[in-house]
Biopython code that builds the backbone (N, CA, C, O; Angstrom):
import numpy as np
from Bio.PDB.StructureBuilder import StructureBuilder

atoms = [
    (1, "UNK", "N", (22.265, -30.509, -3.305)),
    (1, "UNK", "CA", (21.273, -30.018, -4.233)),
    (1, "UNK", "C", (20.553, -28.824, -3.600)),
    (1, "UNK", "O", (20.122, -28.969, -2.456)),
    (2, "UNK", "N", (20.391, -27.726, -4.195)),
    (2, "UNK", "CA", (19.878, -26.779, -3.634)),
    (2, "UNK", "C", (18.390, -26.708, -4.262)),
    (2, "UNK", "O", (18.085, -27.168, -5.363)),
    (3, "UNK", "N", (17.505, -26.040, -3.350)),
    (3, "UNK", "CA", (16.347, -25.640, -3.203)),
    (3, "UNK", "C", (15.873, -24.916, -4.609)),
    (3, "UNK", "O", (16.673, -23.995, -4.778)),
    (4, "UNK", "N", (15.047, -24.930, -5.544)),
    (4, "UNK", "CA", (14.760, -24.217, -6.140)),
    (4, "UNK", "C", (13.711, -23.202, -6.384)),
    (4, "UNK", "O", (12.611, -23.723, -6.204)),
    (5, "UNK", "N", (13.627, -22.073, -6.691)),
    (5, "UNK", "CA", (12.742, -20.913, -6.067)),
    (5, "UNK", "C", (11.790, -21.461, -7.170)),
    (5, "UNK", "O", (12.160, -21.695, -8.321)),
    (6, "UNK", "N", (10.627, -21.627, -6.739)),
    (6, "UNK", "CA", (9.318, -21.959, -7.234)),
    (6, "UNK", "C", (8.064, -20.573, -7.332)),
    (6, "UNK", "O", (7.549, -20.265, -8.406)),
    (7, "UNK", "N", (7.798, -20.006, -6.272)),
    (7, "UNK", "CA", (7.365, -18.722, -6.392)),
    (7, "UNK", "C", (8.017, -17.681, -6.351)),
    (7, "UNK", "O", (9.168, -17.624, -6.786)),
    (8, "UNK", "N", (7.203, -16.362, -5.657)),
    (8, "UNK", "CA", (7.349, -15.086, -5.116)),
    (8, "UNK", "C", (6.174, -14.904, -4.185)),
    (8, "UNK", "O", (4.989, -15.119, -4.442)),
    (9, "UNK", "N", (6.747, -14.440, -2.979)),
    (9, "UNK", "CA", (5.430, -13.761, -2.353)),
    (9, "UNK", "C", (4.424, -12.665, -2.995)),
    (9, "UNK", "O", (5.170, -11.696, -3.137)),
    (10, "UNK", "N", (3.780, -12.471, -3.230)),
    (10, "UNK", "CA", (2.835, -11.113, -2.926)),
    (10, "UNK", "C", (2.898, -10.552, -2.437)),
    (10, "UNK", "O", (2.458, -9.558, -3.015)),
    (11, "UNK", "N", (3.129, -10.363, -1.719)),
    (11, "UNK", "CA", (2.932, -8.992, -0.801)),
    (11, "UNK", "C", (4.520, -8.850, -0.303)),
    (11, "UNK", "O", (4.628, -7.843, 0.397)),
    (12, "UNK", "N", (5.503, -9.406, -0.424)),
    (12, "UNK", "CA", (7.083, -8.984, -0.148)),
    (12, "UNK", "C", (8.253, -8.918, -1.069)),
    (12, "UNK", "O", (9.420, -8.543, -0.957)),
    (13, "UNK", "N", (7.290, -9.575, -2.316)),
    (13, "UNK", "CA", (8.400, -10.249, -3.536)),
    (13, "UNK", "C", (9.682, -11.152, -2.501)),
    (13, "UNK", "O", (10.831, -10.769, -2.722)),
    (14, "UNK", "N", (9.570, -11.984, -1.714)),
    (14, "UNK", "CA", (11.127, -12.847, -0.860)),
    (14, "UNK", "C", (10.361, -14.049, -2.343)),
    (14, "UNK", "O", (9.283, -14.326, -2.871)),
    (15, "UNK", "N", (11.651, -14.349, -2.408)),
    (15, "UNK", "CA", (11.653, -15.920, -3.278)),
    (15, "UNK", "C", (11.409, -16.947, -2.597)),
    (15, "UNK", "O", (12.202, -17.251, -1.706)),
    (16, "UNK", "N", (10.220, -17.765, -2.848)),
    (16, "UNK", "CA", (10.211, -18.931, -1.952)),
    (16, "UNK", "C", (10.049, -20.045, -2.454)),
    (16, "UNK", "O", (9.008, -20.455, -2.966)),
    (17, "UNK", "N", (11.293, -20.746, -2.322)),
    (17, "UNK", "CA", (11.545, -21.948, -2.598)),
    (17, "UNK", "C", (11.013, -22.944, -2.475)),
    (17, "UNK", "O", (10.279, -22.977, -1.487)),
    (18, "UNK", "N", (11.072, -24.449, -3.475)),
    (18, "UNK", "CA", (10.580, -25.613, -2.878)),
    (18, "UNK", "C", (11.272, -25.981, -2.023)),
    (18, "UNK", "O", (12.438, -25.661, -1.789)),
    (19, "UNK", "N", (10.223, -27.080, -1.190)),
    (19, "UNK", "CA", (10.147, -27.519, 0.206)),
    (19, "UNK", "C", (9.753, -27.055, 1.467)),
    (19, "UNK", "O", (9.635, -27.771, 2.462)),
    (20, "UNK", "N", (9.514, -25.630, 1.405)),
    (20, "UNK", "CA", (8.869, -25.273, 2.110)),
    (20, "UNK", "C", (7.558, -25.060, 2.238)),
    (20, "UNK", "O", (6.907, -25.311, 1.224)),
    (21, "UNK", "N", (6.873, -24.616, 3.315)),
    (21, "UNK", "CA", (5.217, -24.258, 3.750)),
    (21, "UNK", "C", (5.256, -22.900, 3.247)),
    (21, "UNK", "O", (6.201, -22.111, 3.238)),
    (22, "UNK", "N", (3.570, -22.703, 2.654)),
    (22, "UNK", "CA", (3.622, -21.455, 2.201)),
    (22, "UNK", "C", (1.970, -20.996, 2.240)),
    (22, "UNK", "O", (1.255, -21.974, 2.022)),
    (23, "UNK", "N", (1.278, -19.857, 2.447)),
    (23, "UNK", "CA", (0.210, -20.017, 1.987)),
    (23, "UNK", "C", (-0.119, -19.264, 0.340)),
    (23, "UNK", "O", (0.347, -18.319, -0.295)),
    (24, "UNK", "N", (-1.310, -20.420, 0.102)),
    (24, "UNK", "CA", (-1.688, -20.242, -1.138)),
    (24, "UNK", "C", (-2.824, -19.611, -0.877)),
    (24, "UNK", "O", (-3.386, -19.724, 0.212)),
    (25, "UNK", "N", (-3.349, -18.768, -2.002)),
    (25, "UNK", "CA", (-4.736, -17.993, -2.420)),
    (25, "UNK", "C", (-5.100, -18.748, -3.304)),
    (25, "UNK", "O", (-4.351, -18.928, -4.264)),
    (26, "UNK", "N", (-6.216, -19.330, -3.235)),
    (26, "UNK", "CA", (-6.972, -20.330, -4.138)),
    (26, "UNK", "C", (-7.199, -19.064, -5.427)),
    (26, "UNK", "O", (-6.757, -19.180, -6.570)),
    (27, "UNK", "N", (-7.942, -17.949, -4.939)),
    (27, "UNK", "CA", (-8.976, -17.045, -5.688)),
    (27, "UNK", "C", (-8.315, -16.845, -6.728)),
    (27, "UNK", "O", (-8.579, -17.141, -7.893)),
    (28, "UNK", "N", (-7.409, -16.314, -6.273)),
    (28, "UNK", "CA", (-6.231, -15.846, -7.059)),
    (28, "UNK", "C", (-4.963, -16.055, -7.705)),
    (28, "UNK", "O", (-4.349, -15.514, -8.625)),
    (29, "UNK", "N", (-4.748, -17.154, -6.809)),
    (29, "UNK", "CA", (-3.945, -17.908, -7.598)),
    (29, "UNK", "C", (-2.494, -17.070, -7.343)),
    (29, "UNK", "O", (-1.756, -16.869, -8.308)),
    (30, "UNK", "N", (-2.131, -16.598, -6.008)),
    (30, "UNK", "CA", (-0.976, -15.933, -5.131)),
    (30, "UNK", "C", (-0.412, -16.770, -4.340)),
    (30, "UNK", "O", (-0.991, -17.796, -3.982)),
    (31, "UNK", "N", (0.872, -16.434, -3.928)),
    (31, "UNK", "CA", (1.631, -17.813, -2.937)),
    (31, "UNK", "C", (2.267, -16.121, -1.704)),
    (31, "UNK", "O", (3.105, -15.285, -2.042)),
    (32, "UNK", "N", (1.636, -16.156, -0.615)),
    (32, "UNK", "CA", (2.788, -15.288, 0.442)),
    (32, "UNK", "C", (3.460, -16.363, 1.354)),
    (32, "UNK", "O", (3.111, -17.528, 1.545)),
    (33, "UNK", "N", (4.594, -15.614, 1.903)),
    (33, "UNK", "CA", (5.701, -16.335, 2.731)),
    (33, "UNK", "C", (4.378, -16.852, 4.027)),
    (33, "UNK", "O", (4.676, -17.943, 4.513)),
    (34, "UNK", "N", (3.523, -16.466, 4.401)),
    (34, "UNK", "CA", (2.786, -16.807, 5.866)),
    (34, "UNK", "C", (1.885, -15.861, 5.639)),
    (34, "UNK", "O", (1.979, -14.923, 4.848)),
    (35, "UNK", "N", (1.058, -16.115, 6.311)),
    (35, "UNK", "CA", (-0.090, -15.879, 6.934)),
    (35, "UNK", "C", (-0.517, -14.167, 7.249)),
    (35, "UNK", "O", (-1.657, -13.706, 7.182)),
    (36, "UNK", "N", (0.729, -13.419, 7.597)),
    (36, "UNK", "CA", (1.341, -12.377, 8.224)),
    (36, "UNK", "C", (1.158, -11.671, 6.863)),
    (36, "UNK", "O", (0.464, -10.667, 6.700)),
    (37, "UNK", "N", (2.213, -12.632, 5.424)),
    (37, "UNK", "CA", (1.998, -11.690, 4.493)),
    (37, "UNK", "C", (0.607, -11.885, 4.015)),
    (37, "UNK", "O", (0.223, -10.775, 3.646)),
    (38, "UNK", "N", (-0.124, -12.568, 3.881)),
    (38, "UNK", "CA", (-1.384, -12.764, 3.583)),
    (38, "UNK", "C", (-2.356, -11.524, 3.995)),
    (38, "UNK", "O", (-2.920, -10.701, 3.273)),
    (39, "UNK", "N", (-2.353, -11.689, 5.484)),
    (39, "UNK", "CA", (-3.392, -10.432, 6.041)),
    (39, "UNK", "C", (-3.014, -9.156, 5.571)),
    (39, "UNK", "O", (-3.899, -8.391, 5.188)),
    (40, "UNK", "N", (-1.551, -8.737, 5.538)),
    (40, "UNK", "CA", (-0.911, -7.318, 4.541)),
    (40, "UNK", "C", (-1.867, -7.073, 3.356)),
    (40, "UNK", "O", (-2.700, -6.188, 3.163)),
    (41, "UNK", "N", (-1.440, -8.256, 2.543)),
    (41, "UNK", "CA", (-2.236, -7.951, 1.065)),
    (41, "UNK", "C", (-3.869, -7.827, 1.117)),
    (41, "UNK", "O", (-4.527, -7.055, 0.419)),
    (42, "UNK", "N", (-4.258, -8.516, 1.845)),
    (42, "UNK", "CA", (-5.656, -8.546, 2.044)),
    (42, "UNK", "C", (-6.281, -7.374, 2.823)),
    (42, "UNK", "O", (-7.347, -6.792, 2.621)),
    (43, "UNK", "N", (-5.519, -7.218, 3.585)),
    (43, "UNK", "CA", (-6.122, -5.684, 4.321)),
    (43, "UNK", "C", (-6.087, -4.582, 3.360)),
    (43, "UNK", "O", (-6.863, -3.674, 3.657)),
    (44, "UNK", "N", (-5.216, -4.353, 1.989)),
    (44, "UNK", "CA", (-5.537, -3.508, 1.412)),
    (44, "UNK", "C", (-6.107, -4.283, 0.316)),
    (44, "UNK", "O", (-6.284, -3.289, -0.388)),
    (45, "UNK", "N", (-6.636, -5.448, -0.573)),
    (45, "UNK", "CA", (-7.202, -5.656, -1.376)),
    (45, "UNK", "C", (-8.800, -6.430, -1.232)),
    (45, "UNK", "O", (-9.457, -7.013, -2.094)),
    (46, "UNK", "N", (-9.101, -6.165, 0.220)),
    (46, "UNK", "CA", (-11.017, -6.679, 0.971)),
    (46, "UNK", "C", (-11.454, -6.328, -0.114)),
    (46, "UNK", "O", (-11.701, -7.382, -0.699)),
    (47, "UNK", "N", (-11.842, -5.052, -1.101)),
    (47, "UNK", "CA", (-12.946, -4.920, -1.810)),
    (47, "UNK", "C", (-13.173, -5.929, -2.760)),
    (47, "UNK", "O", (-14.289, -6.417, -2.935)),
    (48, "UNK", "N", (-11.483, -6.497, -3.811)),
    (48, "UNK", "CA", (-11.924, -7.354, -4.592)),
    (48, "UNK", "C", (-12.131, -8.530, -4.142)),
    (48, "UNK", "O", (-12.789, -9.251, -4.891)),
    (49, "UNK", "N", (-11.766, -9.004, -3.099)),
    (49, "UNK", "CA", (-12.700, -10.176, -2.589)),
    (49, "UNK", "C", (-14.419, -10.053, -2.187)),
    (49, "UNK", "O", (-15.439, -10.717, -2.378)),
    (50, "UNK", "N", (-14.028, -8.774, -1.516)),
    (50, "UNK", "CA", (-15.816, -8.890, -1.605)),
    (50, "UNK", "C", (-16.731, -9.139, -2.740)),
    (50, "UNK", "O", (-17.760, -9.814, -2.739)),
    (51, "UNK", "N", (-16.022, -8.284, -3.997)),
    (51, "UNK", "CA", (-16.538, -8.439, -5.079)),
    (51, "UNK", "C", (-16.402, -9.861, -5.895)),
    (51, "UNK", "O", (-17.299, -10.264, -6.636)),
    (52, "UNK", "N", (-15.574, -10.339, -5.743)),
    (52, "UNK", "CA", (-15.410, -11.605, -6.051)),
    (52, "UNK", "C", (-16.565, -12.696, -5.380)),
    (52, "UNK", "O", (-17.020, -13.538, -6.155)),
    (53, "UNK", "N", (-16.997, -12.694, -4.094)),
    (53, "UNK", "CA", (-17.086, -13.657, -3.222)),
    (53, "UNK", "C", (-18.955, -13.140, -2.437)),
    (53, "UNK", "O", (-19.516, -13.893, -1.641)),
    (54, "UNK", "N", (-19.585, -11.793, -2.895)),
    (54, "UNK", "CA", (-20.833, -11.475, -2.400)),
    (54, "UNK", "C", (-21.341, -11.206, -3.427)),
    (54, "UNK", "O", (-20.710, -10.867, -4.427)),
    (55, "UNK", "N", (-22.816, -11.332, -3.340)),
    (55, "UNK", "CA", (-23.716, -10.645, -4.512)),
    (55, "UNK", "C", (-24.815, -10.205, -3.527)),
    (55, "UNK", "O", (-24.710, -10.413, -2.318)),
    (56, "UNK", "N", (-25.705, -9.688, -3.997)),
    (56, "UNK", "CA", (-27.396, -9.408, -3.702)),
    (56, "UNK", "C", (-27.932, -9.822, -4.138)),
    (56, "UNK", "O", (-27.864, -9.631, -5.352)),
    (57, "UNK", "N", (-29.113, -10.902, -3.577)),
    (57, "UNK", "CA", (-29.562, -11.759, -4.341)),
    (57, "UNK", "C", (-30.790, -11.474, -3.213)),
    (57, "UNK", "O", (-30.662, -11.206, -2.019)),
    (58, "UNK", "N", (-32.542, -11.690, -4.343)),
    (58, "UNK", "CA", (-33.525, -11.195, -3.757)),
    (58, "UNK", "C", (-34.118, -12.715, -2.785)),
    (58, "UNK", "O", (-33.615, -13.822, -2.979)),
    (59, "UNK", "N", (-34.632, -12.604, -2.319)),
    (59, "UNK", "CA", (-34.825, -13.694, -1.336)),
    (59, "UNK", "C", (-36.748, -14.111, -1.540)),
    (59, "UNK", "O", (-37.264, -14.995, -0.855)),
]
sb = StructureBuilder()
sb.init_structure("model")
sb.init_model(0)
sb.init_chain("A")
sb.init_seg("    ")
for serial, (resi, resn, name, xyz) in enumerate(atoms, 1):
    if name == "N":
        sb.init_residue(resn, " ", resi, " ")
    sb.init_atom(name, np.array(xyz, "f"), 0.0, 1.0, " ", f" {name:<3s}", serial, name[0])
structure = sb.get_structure()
């Protein structure tokens, strides 16, 4: 029985199959092959997390 491709990375498009480890993005709702592709996408997409995840709020 073979493996069936369940996602795509983000940041590489590789098909990644069930049964394997993968990380997930809660925020967003993204699956990359590791960690490696994770920091890729994120090093160029910080602003919308910031924006997602900070506000100014008066104290």
């Amino acid at each position: 029985m073979d493996a069936k491709p369940t996602a795509i990375c983000t940041a590489c498009n590789r098909v990644l199959n069930e049964g394997r480890s993968v990380t997930y993005d809660l925020l967003f709702d993204l699956y990359f092959c590791d960690d490696a592709c994770w920091s890729d996408w994120y090093a160029e997409n910080w602003a919308e997390y910031r924006r997602k995840w900070t506000e100014e709020v008066d104290l």
